[in-house]
C-alpha positions in Angstrom: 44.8 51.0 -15.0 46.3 48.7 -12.2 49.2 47.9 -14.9 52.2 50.5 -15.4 51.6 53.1 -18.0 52.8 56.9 -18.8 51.8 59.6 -16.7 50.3 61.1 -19.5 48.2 58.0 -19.9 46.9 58.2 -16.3 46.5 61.9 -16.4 44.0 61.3 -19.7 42.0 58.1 -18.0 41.6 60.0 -14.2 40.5 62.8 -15.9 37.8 60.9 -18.0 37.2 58.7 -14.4 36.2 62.0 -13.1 34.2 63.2 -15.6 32.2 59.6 -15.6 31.8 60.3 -11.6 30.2 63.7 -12.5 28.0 62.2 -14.9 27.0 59.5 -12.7 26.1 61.5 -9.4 29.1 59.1 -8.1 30.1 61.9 -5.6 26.2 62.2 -4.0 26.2 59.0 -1.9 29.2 60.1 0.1 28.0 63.8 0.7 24.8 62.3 2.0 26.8 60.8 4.3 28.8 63.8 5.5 25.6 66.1 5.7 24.4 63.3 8.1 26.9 64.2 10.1 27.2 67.8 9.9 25.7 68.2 13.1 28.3 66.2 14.9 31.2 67.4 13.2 30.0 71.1 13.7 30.1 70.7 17.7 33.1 69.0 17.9 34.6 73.1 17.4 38.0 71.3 15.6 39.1 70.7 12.5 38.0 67.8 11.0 40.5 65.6 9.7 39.1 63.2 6.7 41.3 60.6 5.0 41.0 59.6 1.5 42.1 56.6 0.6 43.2 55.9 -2.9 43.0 59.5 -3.9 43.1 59.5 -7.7 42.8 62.3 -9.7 41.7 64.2 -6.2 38.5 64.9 -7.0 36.2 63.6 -4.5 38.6 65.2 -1.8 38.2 68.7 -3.8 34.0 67.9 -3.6 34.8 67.3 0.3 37.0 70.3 0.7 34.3 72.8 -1.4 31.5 70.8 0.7 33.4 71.8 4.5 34.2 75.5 2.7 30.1 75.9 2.4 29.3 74.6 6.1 31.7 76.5 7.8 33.4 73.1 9.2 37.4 73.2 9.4 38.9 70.4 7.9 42.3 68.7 7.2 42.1 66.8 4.6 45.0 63.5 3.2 44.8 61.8 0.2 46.6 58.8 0.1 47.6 56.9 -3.1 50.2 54.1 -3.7 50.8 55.6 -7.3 53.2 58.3 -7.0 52.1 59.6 -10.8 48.4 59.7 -9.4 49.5 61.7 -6.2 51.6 64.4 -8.5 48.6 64.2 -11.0 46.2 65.0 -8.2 48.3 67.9 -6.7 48.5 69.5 -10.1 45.1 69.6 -10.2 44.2 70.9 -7.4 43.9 74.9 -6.6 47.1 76.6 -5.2 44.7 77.7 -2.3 43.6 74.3 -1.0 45.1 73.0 2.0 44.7 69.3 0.9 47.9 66.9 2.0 48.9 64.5 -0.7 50.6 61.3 0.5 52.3 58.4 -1.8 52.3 55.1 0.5 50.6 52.0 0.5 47.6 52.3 3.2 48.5 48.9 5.1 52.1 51.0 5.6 50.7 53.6 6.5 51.0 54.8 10.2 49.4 58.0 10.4 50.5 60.6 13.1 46.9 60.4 15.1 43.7 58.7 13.9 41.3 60.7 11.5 38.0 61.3 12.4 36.7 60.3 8.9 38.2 57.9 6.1 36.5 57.6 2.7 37.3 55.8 -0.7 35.9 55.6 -3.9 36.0 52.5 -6.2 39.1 51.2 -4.2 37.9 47.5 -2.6 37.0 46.0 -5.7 40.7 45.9 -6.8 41.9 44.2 -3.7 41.3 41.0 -2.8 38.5 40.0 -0.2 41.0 39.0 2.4 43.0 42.2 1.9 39.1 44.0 1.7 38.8 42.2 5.6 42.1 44.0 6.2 41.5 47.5 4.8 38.1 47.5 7.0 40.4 46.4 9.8 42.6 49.3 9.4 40.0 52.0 9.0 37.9 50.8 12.0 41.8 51.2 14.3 42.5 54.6 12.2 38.7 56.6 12.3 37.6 57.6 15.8 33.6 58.8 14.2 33.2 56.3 11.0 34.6 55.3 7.6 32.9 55.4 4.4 33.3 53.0 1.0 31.5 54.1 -2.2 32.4 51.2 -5.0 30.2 49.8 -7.4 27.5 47.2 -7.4 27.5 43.8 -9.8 24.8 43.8 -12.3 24.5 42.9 -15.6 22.7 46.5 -16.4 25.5 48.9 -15.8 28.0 46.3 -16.4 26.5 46.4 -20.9 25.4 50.3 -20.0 29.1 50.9 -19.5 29.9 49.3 -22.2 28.1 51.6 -24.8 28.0 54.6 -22.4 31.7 54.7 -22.4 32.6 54.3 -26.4 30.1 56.4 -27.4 31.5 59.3 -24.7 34.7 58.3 -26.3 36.6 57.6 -23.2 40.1 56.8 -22.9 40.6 53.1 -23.9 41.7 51.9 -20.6 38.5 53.5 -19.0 36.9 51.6 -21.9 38.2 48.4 -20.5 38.4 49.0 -17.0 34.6 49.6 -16.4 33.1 46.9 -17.0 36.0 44.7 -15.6 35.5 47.0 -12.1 31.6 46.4 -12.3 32.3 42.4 -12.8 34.5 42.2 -10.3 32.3 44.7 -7.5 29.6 43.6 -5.4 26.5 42.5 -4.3 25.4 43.0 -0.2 25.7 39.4 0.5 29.3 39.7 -0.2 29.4 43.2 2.2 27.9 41.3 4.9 30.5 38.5 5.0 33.1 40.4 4.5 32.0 42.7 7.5 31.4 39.6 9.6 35.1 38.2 8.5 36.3 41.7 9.9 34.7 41.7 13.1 32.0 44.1 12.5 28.5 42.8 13.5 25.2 43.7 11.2 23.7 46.4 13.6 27.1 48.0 13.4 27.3 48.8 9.5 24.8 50.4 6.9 24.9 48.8 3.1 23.0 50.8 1.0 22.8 50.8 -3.0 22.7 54.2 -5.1 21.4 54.5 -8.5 23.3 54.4 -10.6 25.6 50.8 -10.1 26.9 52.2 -6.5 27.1 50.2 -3.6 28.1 52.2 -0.6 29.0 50.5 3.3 29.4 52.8 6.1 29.8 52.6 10.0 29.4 55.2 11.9 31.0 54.9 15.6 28.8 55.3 19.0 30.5 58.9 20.5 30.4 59.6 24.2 27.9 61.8 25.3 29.3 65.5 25.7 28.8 66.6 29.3 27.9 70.4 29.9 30.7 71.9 32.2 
């Protein structure tokens, strides 16, 4: 899926990618996350702005937006994709009442207006390369002001051959067919979290690496806040 095909084509394989997510509990790891910091987010008394980087098919955002709707915490949410068929495919997608920005760019171009809060991505780092991964923490550590989440996948020989029949016996498109177990060879383990967090500056004590069954491998920082002082 990184090489040029219809839109058609991508509309079929994001739609099957999210279907696999669902399947998969892919979206759980990163709403732990969020209800961990619910509490925070709720005092703040603002809206919430979340970036999503490498948006897709939209999906996780929508999970995020339905996820804020329930708590009663105001958001404003961006997805970010560099494929402009992926952005239009995501907004088509997406309910005429959702307030979710979509945004074409590349992210290392990207100069938002203000920090977010929050920036998340799913299954985006294992198709850069680690000195560009050293980069893209880089970037969300200067453009998050509370923390950043990544939720991509974790390099085992398990999911990798589970994939594998999983994905032609679901009948998945034939590039999601392909694409999986390439992804899952070419993800992670924590040793290679830990120096590429070290490469980026970010010390151990500062970053959480946790693994999620099924295949996920999630890294997170969450940012010290200042202490809120009654008036």
């Amino acid at each position: 899926m990184d090489e040029p095909c219809s839109r058609l084509q991508m509309r079929a394989c994001l739609r099957d990618l999210a279907w696999t997510n669902r399947c998969t509990l892919a979206y759980r790891p990163q709403r732990l996350w969020l209800d961990s910091l619910a509490p925070h987010l709720v005092a703040l008394r603002q809206p919430i702005r979340i970036l999503d980087v490498a948006s897709g098919y939209g999906d996780g955002l929508r999970k995020i937006e339905r996820w804020a709707i329930t708590r009663g915490i105001p958001v404003e949410l961006t997805g970010l994709d560099l494929n402009p068929d992926a952005t239009a495919i995501a907004a088509e997608a997406t309910p005429a009442s959702s307030r979710i920005h979509w945004v074409n760019a590349n992210v290392f171009d990207y100069d938002p207006p203000q920090p977010f809060h929050l920036i998340v991505c799913s299954l985006f780092t294992h198709h850069l390369v680690e000195d560009d991964i050293v980069r893209f923490l880089q970037w969300c550590e200067q453009n998050s002001t509370i923390g950043w989440f990544i939720n991509d996948l974790s390099r085992a020989a398990f999911p990798y051959h589970f994939f594998r029949v999983f994905s032609s016996l679901a009948r998945l498109h034939p590039f999601v067919q392909h694409d999986g177990p390439v992804s899952i060879a070419r993800s992670f383990v924590p040793e290679d979290w830990q120096r590429i967090c070290r490469a980026a500056g970010l010390q151990d004590v500062n970053i959480r690496i946790q693994p999620f069954t099924p295949a996920r491998l999630c890294v997170s920082r969450r940012k010290p806040q200042p202490e809120r002082t009654s008036p």
